[in-house]
C-alpha positions in Angstrom: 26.4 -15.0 161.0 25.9 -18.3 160.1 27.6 -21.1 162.7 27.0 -24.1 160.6 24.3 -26.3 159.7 21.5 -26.5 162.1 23.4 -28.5 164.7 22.5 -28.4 168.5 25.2 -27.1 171.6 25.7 -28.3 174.6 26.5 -25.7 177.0 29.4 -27.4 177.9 30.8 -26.9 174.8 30.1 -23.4 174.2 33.7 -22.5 175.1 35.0 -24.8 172.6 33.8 -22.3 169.6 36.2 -19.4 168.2 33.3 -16.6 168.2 32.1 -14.1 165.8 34.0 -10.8 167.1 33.3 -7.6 165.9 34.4 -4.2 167.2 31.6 -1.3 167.0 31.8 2.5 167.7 28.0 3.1 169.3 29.0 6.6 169.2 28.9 6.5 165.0 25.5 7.7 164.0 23.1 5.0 162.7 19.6 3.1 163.3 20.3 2.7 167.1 21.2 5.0 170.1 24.7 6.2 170.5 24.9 3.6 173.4 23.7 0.5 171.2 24.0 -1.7 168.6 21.7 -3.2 166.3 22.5 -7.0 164.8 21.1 -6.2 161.4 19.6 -8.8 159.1 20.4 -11.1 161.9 18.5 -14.4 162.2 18.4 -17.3 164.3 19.6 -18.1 168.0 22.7 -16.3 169.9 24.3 -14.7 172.5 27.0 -11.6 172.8 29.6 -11.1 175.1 30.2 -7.4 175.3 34.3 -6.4 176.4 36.3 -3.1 176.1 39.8 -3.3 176.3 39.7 -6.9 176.9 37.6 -7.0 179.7 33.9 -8.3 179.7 31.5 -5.2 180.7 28.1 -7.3 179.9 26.5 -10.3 178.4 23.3 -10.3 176.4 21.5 -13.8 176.1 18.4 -15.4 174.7 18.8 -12.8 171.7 16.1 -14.2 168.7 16.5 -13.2 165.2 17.3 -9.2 164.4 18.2 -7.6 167.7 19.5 -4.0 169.4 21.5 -4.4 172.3 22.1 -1.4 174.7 26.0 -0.9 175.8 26.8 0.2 179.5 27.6 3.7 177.8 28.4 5.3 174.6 32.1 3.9 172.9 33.4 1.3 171.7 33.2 -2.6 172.0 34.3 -6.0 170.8 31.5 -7.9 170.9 31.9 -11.6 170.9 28.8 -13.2 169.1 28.1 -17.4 169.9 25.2 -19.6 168.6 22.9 -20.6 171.6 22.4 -23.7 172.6 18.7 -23.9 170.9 20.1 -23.4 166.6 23.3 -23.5 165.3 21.8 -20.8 162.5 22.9 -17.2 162.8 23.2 -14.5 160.1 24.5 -10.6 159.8 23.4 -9.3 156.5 23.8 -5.1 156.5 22.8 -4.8 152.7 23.2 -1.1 152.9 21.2 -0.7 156.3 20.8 -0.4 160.0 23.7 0.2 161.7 25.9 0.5 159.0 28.7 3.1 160.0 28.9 1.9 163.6 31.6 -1.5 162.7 35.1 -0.9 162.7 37.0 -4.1 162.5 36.0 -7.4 161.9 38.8 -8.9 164.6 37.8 -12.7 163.9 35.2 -14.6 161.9 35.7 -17.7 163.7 32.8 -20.0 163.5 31.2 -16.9 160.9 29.7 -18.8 157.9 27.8 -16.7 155.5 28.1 -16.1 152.4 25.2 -14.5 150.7 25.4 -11.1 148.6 26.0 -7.5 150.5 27.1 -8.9 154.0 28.6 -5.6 154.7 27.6 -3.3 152.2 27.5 0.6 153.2 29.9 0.0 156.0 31.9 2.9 155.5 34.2 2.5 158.6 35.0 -0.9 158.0 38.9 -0.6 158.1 39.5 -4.2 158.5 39.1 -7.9 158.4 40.4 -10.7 159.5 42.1 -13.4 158.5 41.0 -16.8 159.1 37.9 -15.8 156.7 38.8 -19.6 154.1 35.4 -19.6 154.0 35.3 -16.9 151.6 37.3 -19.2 149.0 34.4 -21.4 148.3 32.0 -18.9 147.1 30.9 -18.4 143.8 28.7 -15.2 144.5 30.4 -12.2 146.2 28.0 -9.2 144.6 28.6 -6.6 146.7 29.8 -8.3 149.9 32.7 -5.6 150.9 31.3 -2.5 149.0 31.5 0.6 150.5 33.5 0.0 153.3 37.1 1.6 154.0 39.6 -1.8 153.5 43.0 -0.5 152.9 44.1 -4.0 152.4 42.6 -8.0 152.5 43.7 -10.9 154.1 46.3 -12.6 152.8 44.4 -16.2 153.0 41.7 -14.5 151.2 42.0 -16.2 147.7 38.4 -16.0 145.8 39.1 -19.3 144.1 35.8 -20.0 142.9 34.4 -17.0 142.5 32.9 -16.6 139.2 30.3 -13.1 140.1 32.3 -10.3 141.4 30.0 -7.2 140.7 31.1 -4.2 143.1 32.4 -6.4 145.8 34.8 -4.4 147.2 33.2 -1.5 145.4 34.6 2.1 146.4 37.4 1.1 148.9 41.0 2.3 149.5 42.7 -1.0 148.5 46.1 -0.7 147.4 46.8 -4.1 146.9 45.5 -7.6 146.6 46.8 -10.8 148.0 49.0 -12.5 145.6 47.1 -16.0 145.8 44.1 -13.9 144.6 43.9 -14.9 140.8 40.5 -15.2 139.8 41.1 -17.8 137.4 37.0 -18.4 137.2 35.7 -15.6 137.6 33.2 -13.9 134.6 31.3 -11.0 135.6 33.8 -8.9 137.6 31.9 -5.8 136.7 32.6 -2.9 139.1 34.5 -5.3 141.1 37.3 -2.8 142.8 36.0 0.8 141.1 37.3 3.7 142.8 40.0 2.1 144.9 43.7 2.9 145.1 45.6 -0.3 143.3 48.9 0.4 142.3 49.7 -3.4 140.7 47.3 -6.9 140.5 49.1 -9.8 141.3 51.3 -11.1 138.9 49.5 -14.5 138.5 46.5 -12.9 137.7 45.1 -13.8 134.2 41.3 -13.6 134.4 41.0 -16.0 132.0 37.4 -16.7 132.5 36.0 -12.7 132.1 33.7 -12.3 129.8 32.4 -9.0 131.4 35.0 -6.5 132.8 32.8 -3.5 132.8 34.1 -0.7 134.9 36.1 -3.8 137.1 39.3 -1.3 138.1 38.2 1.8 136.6 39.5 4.7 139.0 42.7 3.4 140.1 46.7 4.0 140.4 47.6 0.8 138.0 50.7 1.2 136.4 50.8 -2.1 134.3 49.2 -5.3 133.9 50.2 -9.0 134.5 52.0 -10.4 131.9 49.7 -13.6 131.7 46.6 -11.0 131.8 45.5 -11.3 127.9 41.6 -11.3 128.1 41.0 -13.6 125.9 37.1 -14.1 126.2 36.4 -10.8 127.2 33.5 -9.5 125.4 32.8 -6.2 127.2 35.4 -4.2 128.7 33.6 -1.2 129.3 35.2 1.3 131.5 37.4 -1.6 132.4 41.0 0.4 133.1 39.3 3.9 132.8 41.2 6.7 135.0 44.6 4.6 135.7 47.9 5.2 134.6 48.9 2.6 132.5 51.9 2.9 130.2 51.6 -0.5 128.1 49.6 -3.5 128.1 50.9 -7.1 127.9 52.3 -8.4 125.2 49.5 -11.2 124.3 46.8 -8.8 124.8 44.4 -8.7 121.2 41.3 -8.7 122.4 39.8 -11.2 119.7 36.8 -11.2 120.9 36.0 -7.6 122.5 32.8 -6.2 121.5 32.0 -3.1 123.2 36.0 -1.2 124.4 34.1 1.9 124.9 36.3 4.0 127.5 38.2 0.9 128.6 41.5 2.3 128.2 40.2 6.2 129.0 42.8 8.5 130.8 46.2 6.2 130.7 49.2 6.5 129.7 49.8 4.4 126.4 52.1 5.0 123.6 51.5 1.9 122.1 49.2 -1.0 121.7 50.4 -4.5 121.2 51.5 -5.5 117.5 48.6 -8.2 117.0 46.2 -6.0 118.9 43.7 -5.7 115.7 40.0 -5.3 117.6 38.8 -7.4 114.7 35.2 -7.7 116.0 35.0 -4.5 118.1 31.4 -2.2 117.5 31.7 0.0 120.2 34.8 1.5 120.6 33.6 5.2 122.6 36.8 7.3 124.4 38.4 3.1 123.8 41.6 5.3 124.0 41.1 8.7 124.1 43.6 10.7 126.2 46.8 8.2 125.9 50.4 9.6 124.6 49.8 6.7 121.5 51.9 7.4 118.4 50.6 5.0 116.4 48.4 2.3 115.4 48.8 -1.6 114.3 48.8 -2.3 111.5 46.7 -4.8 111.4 43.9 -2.5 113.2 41.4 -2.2 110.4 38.5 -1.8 112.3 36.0 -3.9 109.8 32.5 -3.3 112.3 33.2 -0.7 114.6 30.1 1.0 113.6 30.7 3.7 117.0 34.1 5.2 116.9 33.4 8.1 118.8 36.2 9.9 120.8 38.1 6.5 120.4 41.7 7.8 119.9 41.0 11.9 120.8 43.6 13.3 122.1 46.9 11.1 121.4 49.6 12.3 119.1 49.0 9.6 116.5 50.7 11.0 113.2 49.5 8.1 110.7 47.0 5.5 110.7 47.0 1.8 109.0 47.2 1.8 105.6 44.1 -0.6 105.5 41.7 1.0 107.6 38.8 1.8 105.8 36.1 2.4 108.6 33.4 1.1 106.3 30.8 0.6 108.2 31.2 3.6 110.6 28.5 6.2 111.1 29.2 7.6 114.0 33.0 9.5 114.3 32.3 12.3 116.6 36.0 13.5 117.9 37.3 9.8 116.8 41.0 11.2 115.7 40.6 14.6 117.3 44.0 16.7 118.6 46.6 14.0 116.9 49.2 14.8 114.3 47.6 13.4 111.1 48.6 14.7 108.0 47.2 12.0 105.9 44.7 9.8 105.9 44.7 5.3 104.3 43.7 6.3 100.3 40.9 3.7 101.1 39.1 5.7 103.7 36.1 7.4 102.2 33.9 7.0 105.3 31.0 6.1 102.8 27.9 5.5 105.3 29.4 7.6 108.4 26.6 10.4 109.4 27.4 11.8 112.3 31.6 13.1 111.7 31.7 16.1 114.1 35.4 16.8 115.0 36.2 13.8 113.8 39.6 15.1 112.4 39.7 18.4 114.3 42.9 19.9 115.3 45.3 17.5 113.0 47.7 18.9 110.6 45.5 17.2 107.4 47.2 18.8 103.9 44.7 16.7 101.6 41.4 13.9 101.8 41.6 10.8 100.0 39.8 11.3 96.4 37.1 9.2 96.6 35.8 11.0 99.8 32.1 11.7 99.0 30.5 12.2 102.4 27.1 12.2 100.8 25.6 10.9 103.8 26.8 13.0 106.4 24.9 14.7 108.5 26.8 16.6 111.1 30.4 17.6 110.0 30.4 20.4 112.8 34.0 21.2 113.2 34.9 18.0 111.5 38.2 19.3 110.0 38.6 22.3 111.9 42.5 23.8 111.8 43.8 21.5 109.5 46.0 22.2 106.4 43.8 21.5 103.6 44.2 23.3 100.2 41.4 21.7 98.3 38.7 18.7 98.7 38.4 15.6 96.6 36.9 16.5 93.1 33.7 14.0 94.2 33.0 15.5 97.6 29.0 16.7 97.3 28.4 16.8 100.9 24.6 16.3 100.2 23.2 15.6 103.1 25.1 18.1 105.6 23.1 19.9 107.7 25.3 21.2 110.4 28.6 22.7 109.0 29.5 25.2 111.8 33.1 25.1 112.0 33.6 22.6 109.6 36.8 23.7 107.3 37.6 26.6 110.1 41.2 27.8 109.8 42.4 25.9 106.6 43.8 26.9 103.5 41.1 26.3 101.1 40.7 28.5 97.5 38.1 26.3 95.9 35.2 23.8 96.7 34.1 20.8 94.1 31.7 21.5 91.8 29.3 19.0 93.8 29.0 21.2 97.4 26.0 22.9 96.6 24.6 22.8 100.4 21.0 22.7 99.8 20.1 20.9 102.8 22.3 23.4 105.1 20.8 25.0 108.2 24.4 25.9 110.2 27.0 27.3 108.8 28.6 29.2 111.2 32.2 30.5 110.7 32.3 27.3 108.3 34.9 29.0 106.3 36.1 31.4 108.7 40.3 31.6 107.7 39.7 30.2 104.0 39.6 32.6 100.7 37.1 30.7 98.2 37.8 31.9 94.4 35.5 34.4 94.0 34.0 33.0 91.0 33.4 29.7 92.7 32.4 31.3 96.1 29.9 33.3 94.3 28.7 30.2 92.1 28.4 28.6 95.8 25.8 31.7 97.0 23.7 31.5 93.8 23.4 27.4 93.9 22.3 28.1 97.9 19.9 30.7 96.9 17.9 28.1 94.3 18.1 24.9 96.0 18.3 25.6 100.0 15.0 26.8 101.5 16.1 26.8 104.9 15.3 29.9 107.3 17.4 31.7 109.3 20.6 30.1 108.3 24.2 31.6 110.1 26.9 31.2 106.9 30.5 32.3 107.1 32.2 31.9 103.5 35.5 33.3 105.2 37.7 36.1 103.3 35.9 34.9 100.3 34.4 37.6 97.7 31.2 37.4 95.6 30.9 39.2 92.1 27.8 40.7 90.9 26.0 37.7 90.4 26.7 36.0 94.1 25.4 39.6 95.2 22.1 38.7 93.6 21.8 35.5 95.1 23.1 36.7 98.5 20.9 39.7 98.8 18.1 36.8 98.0 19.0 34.8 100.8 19.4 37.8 103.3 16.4 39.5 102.7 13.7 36.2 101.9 15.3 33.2 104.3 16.5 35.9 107.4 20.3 34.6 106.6 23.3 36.4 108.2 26.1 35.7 106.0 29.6 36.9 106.6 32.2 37.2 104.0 35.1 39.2 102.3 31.9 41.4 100.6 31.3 42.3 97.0 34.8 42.4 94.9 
């Protein structure tokens, strides 16, 4: 607690103060006996005036610095804390010790002055706080002040106004709602700010127009919508930021120009659709950005020019198109980017060039055809990639080079022939990576002898599907059975 700035009381004047009050449950495990109380991280000159039920039951003076008081018996108290009359300097500081579960209510913070990081952190029956606590609108550092505790609500004079570091200040609370003076207008780092509370709206003047880092800031909430005025528009990392609400749009003005890293912002809403200038033009990291929305499409200005990590960004939404201009040039990493949508095309442009890492990228779609000039020479895992799709055939220039892990990877579609180019020397998993497709036999068979020359690999598990072999692929199969250990399963000799 501080109580000002070093200034000296007369005793005569002691009255004259609005005190420190704090009500405690000594019964509440902590550092201290069930009958006391422990003034951690306190420093400085004071003295307590212990009441219950209004009525004063004991005094403690002369306390020095970090101090346990004992109670007249086990319960609880409103103790009334005063500077003495030898320094005006006081301070409480839990940081996530001492007697951290015995608080209950902060009734008054009166002549309360501090303002340094995790005042009351670990305070896990802290209900509630009062509110003449103005002194908390001229900060500019709340890290971790409130987190922790059990605040269903704040005090309506409690505005923030120049708070520009918010990390995990009210940190795992039950808030439902915020004061509606409490805009944030300068605030930059509001990373895990109110994760895991219970918000159901922000105030509608909220803009946070200073964030640069939103990482995880309401993730694990009951948001609905946004502000209208909220559009982010220097927000470079919004990690996490609305992950596990359920939104159902975002504001109009929302682009996110400047968003580098989206990865799981958005995770577990309730989207079906993105603003129409919305184009993530400089986003890298876009990881579960979206995954498990209700989006039906795209805008079409969303190319997606550097996102370089587009992992699990849109899994699970019922997109059934994507922009005509979005390549994905420079992405190498599509693990479950587009997986369980309703795709049955993809932009002519996308040949996904350098991507090497593709595993159920396109899984569960209703694909009938790839774009022609998709090579995927570079790919390295295409596990279930387009698993139960529609495809017929594969582009004429498709080689698939460098895949290594094809389990799964055409499971369940309607293909009757491979290009010339899939030879699969570097394969080492194959499993059931036909399974539901009937290869021609001639070029299923041409498939088994160009394995048996140019893929050494042991031990390899290949499914070809319903596919058949002639007397030739029987050579080269028997060759790779009995020499490389393979197991491969097929429609068997024709």
């Amino acid at each position: 607690m501080n109580f000002g700035n070093g200034y000296r009381l007369k005793k005569n004047n002691l009255n004259r103060l609005r005190p420190f009050i704090i009500r405690v449950n000594t019964a509440n495990s902590g550092f201290s006996n069930n009958d006391q109380f422990q003034f951690t991280g306190a420093l400085g000159n004071y003295f307590v005036k212990a009441k219950q039920s209004g009525s004063l039951v004991a005094t403690y003076t002369g306390l020095i610095g970090q101090q346990t008081i004992t109670l007249p018996s086990s319960g609880i108290y409103d103790l009334e804390v005063f500077p003495s009359t030898v320094s005006g300097l006081s301070v409480l500081r839990f940081e996530d010790s001492g007697d951290i579960l015995k608080p209950n209510k902060i009734k008054q913070f009166g002549v309360f002055n501090d303002n340094r990081n995790a005042l009351f952190n670990g305070c896990e029956n802290l209900s509630e706080i009062a509110n003449d606590c103005e002194h908390f609108n001229t900060i500019t550092n709340g890290n971790q002040m409130f987190q922790d505790n059990n605040l269903t609500s704040l005090p309506s004079a409690m505005t923030l106004d120049v708070l520009t570091m918010g990390f995990a200040m009210f940190f795992n609370n039950s808030l439902t709602s915020l004061p509606s003076g409490m805009t944030l207008d300068v605030l930059t780092d509001g990373v895990v700010m109110f994760f895991n509370n219970s918000l159901t709206s922000l105030p509608s003047a909220m803009s946070l127009t200073d964030l640069t880092n939103g990482r995880q800031m309401f993730q694990d909430n009951n948001l609905t919508s946004l502000p209208s005025a909220m559009t982010l528009d220097v927000l470079t990392s919004g990690f996490a930021m609305f992950f596990n609400n359920s939104l159902t749009s975002l504001p109009s003005g929302m682009v996110l120009d400047v968003l580098n890293d989206g990865s799981l912002m958005f995770w577990n809403n309730s989207l079906t659709s993105l603003p129409s200038a919305m184009t993530l033009d400089v986003l890298t990291m876009g990881f579960a950005m979206f995954f498990n929305n209700s989006l039906t499409s795209l805008p079409s200005g969303m190319t997606l020019d550097v996102l370089t990590d587009g992992s699990l960004m849109f899994w699970n939404n019922s997109l059934t198109s994507l922009p005509s201009a979005m390549t994905l040039d420079v992405l190498t990493d599509g693990q479950r980017m587009f997986r369980s949508n309703s795709l049955t095309s993809l932009p002519s442009a996308m040949i996904l060039d350098v991507l090497t890492n593709g595993a159920e990228m396109f899984q569960s779609n209703s694909l009938t055809s790839l774009p022609s000039g998709m090579v995927l020479d570079v790919l390295d895992n295409g596990r279930q990639m387009f698993q139960n799709n529609l495809l017929t055939s594969l582009p004429s220039s498709m080689t698939l080079a460098a895949l290594t892990n094809g389990s799964f990877m055409f499971q369940n579609n309607l293909l009757t022939s491979l290009p010339n180019g899939v030879v699969l020397h570097n394969l080492t998993d194959g499993e059931r990576m036909f399974e539901g497709n009937t290869l021609d036999t001639a070029r299923y068979s041409q498939l088994l002898i160009d394995m048996e020359s140019g893929n050494n690999n042991l031990n390899v598990d290949f499914h070809g599907g319903d596919s058949q072999y002639n007397s030739a692929g029987q050579i080269a199969r028997n060759a790779l059975i009995n020499n490389q250990n393979w197991i491969i399963t097929d429609g068997g000799l024709i």
